[in-house]
N, C-alpha and C positions, 0 to 999 in steps of 0.2 A: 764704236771704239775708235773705228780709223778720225774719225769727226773730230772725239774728245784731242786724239795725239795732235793734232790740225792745229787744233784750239791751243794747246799748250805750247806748239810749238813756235805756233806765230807767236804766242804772250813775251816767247823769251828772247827771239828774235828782237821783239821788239825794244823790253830792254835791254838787251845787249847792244843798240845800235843808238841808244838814248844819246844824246851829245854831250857830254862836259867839256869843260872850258877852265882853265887852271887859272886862277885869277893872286897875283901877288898883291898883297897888301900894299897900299900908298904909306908914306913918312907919316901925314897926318891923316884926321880924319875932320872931312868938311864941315863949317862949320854948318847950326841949323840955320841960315842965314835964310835959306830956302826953305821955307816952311815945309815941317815935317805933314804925311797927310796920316800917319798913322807913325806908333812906333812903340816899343816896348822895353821894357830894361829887366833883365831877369838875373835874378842874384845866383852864385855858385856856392857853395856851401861843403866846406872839410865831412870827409865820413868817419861816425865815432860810434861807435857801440860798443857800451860795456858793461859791464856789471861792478855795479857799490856794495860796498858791504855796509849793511843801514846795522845798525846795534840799537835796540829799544831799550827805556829806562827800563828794569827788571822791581819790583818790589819785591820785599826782602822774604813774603811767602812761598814762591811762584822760583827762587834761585836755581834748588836743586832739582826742579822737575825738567819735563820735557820741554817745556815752554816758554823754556828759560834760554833757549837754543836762540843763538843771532841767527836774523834773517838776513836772504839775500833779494835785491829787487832790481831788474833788469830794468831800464830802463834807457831810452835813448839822450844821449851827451848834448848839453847844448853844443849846438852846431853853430864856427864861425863863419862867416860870410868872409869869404876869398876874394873876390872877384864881381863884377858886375858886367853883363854885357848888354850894351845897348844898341839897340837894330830897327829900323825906321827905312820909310821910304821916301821920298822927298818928290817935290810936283812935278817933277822931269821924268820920274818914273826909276830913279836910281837907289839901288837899294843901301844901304849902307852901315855897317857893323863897327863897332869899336870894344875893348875890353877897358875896363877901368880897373885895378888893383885893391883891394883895397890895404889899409895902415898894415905896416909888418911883413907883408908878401911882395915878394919883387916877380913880376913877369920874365920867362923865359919862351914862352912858344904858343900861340892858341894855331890849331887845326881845322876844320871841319870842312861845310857842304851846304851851300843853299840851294833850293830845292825851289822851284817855284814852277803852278801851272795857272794857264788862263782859264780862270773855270769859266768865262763867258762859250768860249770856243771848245774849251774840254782840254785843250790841247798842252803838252807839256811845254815851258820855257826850257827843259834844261835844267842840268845838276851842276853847278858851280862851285869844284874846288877850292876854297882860301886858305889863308893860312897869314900870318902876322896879327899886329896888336889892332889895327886898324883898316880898313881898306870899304871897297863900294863897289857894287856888280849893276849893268846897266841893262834894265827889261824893257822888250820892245814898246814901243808907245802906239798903242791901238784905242783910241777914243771907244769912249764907252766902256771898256771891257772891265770884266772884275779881276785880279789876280791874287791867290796866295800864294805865299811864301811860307816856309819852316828853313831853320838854321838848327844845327847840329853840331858839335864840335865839341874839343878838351883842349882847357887850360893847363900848360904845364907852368908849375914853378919854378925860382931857381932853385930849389931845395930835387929837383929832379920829379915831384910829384904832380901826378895827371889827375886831374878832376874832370867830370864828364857833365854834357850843357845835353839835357838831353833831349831837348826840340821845345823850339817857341817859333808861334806861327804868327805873321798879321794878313788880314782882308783891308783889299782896298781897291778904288774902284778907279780907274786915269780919266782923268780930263784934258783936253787939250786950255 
């Protein structure tokens, strides 16, 4: 038992002592001029659930009975696409995010948290804070090694509405 409390206690030591790093957004965001080595674009999407009221043709035996009752059919609302965010990492080893809008929605805020470990070494990079429409976090450059990444984050609109990004990761491996 003392063992297990040991175990738990260093786990949380440990993350409670994880580093982050508060990283503000740049004006722009780089061009891919520097080839991307991996990168991803992941769509955000309005949440809609409702219920239609669907009314079947009735034929004229079928009126009076029970069967005659409108159905209801739950179904999910097509969902519009908000937003896009795209996130890549570039041959210097720098990771880099941007939000795209899309037609009708205007940007007010994206938040979140990238999250990146060397899995060569096991070891964590670090949980990095961001926040604006644009910006880029820089991972140590160790040849050879492989690292992932996950981003996390909500888009708010001007309308005051948050939509949630709720993790997309890439693998990739630095080169010098």
């Amino acid at each position: 038992m003392k063992k297990l409390f040991s175990l738990v206690l260093t786990l949380l030591l440990f993350i409670g002592f994880m580093p982050t790093n508060n990283v503000q957004a740049e004006e722009y965001f780089e061009d891919y001029s520097d080839e991307l080595l991996t990168s991803v674009s992941i769509s955000i999407y309005e949440d809609a659930e409702f219920l239609e009221y669907e009314e079947e043709p009735q034929s004229p035996e079928i009126e009076n009975s029970e069967e005659a009752l409108p159905s209801f059919s739950p179904f999910l609302a097509k969902k519009k696409e908000i937003a896009k965010v795209n996130f890549g990492v570039n041959k210097s080893n720098k990771i880099s995010y941007k939000v795209v809008m899309s037609k009708g929605y205007k940007f007010k805020s994206f938040s979140g948290a990238i999250t990146t470990t060397d899995i060569t070494s096991g070891l964590s990079q670090g949980r990095k804070e961001i926040s604006g429409q644009s910006g880029s976090v820089q991972i140590a450059k160790l040849d050879g090694h492989s690292f992932r990444s996950t981003l996390t984050g909500a888009v708010t609109t001007s309308t005051d509405y948050g939509y949630n990004l709720g993790g997309a990761s890439i693998m990739w491996t630095y080169k010098k």
